[in-house]
C-alpha positions as CSV (number, residue, x, y, z in Angstrom):
1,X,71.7,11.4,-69.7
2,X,70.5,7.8,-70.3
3,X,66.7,6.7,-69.5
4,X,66.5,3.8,-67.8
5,X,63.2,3.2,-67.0
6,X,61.3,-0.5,-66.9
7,X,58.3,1.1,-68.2
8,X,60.0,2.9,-71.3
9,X,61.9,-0.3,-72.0
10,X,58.8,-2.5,-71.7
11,X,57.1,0.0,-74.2
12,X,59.4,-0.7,-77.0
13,X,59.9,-4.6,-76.5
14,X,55.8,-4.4,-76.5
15,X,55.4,-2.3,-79.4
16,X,57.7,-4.1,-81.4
17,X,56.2,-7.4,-80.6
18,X,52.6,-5.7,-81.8
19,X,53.3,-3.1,-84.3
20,X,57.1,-4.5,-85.7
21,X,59.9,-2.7,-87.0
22,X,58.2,-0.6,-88.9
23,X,55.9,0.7,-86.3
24,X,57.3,1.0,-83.2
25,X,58.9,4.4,-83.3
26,X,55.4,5.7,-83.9
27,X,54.0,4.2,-81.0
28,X,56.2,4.6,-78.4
29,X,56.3,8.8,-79.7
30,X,52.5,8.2,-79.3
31,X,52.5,7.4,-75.8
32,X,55.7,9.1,-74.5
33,X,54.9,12.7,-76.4
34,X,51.5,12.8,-77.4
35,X,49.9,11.2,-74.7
36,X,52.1,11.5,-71.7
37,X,54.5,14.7,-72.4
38,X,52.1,17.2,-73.8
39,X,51.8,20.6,-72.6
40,X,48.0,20.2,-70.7
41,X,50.0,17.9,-68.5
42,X,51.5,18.5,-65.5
43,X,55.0,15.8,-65.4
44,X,56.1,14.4,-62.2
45,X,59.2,12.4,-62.4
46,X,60.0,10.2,-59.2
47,X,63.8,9.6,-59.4
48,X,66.0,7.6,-56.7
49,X,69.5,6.0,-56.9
50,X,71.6,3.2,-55.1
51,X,73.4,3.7,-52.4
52,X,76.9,2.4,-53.8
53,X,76.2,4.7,-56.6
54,X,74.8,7.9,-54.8
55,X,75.8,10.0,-57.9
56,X,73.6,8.0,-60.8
57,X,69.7,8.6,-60.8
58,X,67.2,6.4,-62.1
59,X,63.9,7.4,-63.4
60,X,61.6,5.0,-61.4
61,X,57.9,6.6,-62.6
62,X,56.4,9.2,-63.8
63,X,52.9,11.0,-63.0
64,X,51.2,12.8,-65.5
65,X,48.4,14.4,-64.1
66,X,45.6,17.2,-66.0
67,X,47.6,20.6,-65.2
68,X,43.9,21.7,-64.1
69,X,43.5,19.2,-61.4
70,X,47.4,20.4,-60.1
71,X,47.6,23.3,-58.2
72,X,51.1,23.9,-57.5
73,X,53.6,22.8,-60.5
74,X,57.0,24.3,-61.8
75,X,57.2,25.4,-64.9
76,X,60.2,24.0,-65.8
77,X,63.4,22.5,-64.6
78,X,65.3,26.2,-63.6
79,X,62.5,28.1,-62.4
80,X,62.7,29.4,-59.0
């Protein structure tokens, strides 16, 4: 599955204007992993699609909220 989020790909063009070559990977696993994925979050991802393509989904934002300001969340993808 491809990502293609604006915000992901205006990350890295950002990054890489700022921190170069060299220094972009970093960041962007800075603010996708450390700072957004990390397990006292709670990871909302809105998702949508286009109607001539009802089978594609985009990732269109994602919510990160404290997991101790959420009260109902799913612990993972499969869990019932």
């Amino acid at each position: 599955m491809g990502l293609r989020d604006w915000e992901a790909g205006e990350s890295y063009r950002k990054f890489f204007r700022q921190y170069g070559k060299d220094g972009v990977e970093e960041k962007l696993r800075e603010r996708w992993f450390d700072r957004m994925g990390t397990p006292e979050k709670a990871v909302h991802c809105f998702v949508g699609n286009v109607a001539a393509r009802p089978k594609t989904f985009l990732l269109l934002g994602l919510f990160y909220p404290r997991l101790d300001v959420v009260e109902n969340f799913q612990e993972s993808l499969f869990d019932l």
